[in-house]
C-alpha positions as CSV (number, residue, x, y, z in Angstrom):
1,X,-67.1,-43.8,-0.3
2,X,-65.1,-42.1,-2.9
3,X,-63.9,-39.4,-0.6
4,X,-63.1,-42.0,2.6
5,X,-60.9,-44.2,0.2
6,X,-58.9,-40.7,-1.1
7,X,-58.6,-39.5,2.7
8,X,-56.9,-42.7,4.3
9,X,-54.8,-43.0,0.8
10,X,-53.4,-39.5,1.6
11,X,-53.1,-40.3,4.9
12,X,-51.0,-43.9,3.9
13,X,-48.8,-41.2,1.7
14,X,-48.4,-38.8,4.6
15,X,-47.1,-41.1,6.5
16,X,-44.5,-43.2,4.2
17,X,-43.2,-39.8,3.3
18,X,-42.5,-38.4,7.3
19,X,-40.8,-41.9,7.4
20,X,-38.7,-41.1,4.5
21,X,-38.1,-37.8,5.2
22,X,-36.3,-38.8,8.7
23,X,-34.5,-41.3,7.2
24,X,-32.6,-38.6,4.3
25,X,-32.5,-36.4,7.7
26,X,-34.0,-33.6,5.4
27,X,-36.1,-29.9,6.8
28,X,-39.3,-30.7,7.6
29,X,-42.2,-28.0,7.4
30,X,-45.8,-28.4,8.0
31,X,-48.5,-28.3,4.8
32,X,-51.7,-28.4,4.4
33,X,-53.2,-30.6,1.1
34,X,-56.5,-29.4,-0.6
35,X,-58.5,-31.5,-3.1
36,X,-61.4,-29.5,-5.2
37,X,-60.6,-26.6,-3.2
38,X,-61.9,-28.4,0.4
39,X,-58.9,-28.9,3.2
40,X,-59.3,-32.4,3.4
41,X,-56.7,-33.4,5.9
42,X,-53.7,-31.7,7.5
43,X,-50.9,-33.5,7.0
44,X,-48.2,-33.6,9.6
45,X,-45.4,-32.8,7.9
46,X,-44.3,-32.5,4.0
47,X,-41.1,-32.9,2.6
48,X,-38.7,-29.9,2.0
49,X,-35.6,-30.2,-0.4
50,X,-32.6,-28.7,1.3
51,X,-31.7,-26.3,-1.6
52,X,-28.0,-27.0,-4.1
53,X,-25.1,-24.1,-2.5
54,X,-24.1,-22.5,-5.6
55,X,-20.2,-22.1,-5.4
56,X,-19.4,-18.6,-5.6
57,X,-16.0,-18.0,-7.5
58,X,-15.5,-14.8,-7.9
59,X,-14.7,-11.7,-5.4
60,X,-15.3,-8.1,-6.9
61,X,-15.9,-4.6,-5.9
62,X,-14.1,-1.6,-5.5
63,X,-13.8,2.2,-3.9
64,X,-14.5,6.0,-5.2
65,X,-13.4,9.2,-3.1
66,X,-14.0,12.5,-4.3
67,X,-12.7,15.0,-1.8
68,X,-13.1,18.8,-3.0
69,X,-11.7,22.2,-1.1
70,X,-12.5,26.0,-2.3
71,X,-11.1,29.2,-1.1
72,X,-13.1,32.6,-1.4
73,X,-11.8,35.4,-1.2
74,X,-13.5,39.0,-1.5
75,X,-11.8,42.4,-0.1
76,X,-9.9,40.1,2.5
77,X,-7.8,42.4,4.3
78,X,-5.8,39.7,5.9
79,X,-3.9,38.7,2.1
80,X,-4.6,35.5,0.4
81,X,-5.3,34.2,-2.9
82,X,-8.7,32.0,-3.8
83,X,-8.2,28.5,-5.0
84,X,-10.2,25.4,-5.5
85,X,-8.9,21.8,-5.0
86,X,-10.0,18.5,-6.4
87,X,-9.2,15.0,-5.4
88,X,-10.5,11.8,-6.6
89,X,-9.9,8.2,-7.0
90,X,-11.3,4.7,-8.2
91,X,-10.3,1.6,-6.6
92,X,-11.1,-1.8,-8.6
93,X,-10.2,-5.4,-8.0
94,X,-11.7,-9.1,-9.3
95,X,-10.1,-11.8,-7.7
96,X,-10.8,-15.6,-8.7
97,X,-10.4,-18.7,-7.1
98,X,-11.1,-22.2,-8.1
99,X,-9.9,-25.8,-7.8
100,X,-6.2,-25.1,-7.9
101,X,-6.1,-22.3,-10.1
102,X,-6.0,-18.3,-8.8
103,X,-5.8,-14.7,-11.0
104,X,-6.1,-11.6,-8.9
105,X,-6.7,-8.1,-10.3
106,X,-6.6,-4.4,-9.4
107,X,-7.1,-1.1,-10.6
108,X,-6.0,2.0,-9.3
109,X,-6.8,5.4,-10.6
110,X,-6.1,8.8,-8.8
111,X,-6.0,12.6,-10.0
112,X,-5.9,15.9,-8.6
113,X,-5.7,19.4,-9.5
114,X,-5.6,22.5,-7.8
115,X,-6.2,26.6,-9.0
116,X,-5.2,29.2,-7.3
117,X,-5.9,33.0,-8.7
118,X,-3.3,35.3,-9.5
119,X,-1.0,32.8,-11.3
120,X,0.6,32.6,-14.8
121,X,-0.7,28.9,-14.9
122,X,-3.5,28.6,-12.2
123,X,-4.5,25.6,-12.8
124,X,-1.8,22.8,-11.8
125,X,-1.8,18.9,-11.4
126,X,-1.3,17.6,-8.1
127,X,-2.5,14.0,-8.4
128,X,-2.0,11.7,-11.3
129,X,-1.8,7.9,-11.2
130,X,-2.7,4.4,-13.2
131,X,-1.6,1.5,-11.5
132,X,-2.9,-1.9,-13.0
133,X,-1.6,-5.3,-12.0
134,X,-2.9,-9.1,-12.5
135,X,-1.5,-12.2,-11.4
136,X,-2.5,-15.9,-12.5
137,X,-1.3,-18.6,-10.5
138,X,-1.4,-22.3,-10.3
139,X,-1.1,-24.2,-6.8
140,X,1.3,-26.3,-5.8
141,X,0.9,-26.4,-2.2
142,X,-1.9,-25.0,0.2
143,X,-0.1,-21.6,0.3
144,X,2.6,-22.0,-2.5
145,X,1.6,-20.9,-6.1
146,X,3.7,-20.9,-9.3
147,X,2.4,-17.2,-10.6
148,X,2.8,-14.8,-13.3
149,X,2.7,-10.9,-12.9
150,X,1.6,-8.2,-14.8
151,X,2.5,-4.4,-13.4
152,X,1.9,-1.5,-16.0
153,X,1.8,2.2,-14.2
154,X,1.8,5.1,-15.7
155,X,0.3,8.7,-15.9
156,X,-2.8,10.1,-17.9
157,X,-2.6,14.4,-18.2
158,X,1.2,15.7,-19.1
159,X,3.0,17.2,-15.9
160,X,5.3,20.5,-16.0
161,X,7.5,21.9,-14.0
162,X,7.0,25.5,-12.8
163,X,10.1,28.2,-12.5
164,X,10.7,32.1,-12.9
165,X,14.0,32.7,-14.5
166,X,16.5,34.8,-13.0
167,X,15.8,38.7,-13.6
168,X,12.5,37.7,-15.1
169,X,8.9,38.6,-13.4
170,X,6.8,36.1,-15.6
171,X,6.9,32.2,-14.5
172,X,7.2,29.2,-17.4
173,X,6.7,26.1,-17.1
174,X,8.2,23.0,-18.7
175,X,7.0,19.1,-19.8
176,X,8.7,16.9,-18.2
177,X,6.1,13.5,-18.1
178,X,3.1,12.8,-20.3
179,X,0.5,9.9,-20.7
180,X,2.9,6.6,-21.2
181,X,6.1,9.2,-20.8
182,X,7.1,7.3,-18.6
183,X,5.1,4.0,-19.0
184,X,6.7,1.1,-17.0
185,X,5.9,-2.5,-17.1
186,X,7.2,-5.0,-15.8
187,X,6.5,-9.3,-16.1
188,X,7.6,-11.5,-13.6
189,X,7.0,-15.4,-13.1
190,X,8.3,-17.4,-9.9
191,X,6.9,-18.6,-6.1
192,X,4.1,-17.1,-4.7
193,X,3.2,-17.2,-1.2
194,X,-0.3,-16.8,0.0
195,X,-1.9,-16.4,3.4
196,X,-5.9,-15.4,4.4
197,X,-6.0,-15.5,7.7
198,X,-9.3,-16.1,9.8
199,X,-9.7,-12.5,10.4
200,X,-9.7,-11.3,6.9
201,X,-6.3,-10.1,6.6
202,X,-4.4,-11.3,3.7
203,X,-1.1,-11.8,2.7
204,X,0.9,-12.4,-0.7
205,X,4.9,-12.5,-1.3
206,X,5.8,-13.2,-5.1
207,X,10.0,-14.0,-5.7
208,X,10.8,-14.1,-9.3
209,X,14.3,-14.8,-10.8
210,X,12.5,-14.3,-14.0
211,X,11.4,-10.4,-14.8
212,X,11.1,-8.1,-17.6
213,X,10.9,-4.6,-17.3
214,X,10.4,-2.0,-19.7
215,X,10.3,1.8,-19.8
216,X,8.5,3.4,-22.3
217,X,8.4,7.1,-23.6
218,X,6.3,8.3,-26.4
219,X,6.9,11.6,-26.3
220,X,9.1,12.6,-28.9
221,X,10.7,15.3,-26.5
222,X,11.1,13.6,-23.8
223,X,12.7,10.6,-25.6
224,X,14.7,13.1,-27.6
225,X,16.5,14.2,-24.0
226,X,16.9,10.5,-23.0
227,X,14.5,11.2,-20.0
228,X,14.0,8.1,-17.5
229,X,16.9,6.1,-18.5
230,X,16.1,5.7,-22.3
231,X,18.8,5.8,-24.9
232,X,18.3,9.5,-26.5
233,X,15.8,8.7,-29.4
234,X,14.7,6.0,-28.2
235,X,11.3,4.8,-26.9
236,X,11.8,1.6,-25.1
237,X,14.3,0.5,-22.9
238,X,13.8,-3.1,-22.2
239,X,15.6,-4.8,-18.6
240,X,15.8,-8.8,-17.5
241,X,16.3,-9.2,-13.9
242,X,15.0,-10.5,-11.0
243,X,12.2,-9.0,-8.7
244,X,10.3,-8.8,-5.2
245,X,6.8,-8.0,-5.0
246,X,4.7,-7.9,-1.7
247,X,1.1,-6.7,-0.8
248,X,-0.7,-6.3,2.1
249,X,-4.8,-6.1,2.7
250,X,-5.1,-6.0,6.5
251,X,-8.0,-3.9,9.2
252,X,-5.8,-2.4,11.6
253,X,-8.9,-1.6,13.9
254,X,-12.6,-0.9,13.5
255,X,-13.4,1.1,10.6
256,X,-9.7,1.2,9.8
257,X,-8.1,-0.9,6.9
258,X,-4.7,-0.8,5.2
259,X,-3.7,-1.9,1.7
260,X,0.1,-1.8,0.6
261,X,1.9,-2.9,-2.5
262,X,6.0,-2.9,-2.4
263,X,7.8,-3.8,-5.6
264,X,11.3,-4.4,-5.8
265,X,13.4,-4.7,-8.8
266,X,17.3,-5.3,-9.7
267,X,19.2,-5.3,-13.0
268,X,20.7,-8.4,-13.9
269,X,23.7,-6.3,-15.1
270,X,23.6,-4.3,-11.6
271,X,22.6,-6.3,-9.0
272,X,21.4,-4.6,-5.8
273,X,20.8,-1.7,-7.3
274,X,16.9,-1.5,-6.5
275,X,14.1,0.3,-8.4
276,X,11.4,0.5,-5.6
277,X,7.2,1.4,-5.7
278,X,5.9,1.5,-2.8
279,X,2.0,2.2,-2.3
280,X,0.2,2.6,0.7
281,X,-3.7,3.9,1.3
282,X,-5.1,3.8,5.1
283,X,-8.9,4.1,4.9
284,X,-10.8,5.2,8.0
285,X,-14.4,5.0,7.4
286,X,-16.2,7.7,9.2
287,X,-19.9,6.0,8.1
288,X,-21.0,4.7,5.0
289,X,-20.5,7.7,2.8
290,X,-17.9,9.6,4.5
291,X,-14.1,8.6,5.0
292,X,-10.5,9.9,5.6
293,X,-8.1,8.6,3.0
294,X,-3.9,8.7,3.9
295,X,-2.2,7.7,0.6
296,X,1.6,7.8,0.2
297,X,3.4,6.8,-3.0
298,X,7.6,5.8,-2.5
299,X,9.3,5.6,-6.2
300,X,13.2,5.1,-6.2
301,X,15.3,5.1,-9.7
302,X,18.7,5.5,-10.2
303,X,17.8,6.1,-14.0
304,X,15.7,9.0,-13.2
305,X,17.3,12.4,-12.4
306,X,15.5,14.8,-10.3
307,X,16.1,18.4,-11.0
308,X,16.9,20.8,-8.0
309,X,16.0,24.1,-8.7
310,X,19.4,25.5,-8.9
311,X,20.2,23.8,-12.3
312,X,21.4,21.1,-11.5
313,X,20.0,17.2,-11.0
314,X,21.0,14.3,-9.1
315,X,19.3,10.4,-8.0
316,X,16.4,11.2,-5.4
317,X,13.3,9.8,-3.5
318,X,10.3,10.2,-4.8
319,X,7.7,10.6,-2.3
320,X,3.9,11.8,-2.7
321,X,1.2,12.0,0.5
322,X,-2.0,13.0,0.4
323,X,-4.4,13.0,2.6
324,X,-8.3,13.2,1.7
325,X,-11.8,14.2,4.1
326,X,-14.3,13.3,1.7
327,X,-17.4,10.7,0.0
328,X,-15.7,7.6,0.0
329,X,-18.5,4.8,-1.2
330,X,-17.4,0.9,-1.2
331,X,-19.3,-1.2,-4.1
């Protein structure tokens, strides 16, 4: 009797929950319910919680690429010299997003070197950058923020230039950049505008009437000879003016992506006259471990004087371009 009075009570249950359940328009699953370890019914459905979507506000990850070359050379008839190459570089970013608030950051690291036997100095820098930048914004319209920027670059190993003076067989090298020699870093508030578009790519555009930028050298040398604009003696020179910053994060094809930062900046006191970065990687991912890497770096400054070779020094271009066939892992 006992056992007849719990089976059409479960049965009474079973059946005010299905009810239920259709009316919250819920997932339904089939059960089975077990009383002193006997099946004593199979119910025809159960009730199944759709689960709470946890918001997700945070974006990170990044991208190292080692790329490495050697030379070896042993009674080679044909001339040469052996040499050994290294490239490598660490991409990271953390980008946040919620309600009406934004702050975006990246990290860019590269360095190479290269030896080559038979040299004074065989071992030389090619590579050497730090490039950080973070921007908090605060939204005013759907693609309109009122943003802050941070941009600090600099270098970390010293870099030299390499000559052989005239009449002289043995080469010398002198220091002309160090770690934060030069530094540069530069603030800027004003409008920025946003765009993700429904592919991925993404788009940001910050004006700011607003900027600060300073150049720093710490090394006592360097700041002795007035290098990068700096008053002789001096470590800082501080700038207000107004500034231009644009990046880019767009796939130009399968297995082919393109990131870009331009940043433009202009003296208060000499309007028009631009300081420009410009940095650009293309990434073509060969498979999950393996990729090509194109970076080029633009620098323009009128305050920076680039010597010739033939003793004398005038306002150039900057450009650097590498390109790297090596492990490229994205985390």
């Amino acid at each position: 009797m006992y056992r007849i009075i719990c089976l059409i009570l479960i049965c009474m249950l079973g059946l005010s929950i299905h009810g239920w359940a259709q009316d919250q328009d819920q997932f339904i699953l089939a059960d089975t319910v077990l009383i002193d370890g006997d099946t004593l019914i199979m119910l025809g459905d159960s009730l199944i919680f759709k689960p709470e979507v946890k918001e997700i506000f945070w974006d990170k990850g990044g991208n190292y690429n080692l790329s490495i070359q050697q030379v070896s050379l042993s009674n080679w008839n044909a001339g040469g010299a052996g040499s050994f190459a290294l490239n490598t570089g660490l991409n990271l970013f953390a980008n946040y997003k919620k309600d009406d608030k934004i702050w975006d950051t990246r990290l860019t690291i590269n360095f190479g070197f290269n030896r080559q036997t038979g040299r004074a100095f065989p071992t030389r820098k090619t590579n050497d950058n730090f490039i950080f930048l973070t921007k908090y914004g605060r939204e005013l319209s759907e693609k309109l923020y009122l943003s802050t920027q941070l941009d600090a670059r600099t270098q970390m190993l010293a870099g030299y230039r390499y000559s052989r003076p005239g009449g002289s067989d043995l080469e010398v090298r002198t220091k002309i950049s160090d770690l934060l020699s030069p530094a540069y870093i530069q603030s800027s508030t004003g409008l920025n505008y946003r765009e993700e578009f429904e592919n991925g790519d993404k788009l940001s555009i910050i004006a700011s009437p607003f900027s600060g930028r300073f150049t720093i050298v710490l090394d006592d040398s360097l700041s002795r000879a007035g290098a990068f604009g700096v008053i002789p003696g001096e470590k800082v020179n501080a700038e207000a003016g107004v500034s231009l910053g644009t990046s880019i994060d767009m796939k130009l094809m399968e297995n082919v992506s393109w990131k870009a930062d331009l940043n433009l900046f202009s003296n208060y006191e000499r309007l028009g006259n631009m300081v420009v970065n410009f940095n650009s990687i293309i990434n073509l991912k060969v498979n999950k471990y393996i990729s090509t890497r194109i970076e080029t770096i633009l620098i323009y400054d009128e305050k920076v004087f680039i010597d010739q070779g033939d003793g004398t020094s005038k306002q150039a271009v900057q450009l650097q371009n590498l390109i790297n066939f090596g492990i490229g892992i994205d985390f």
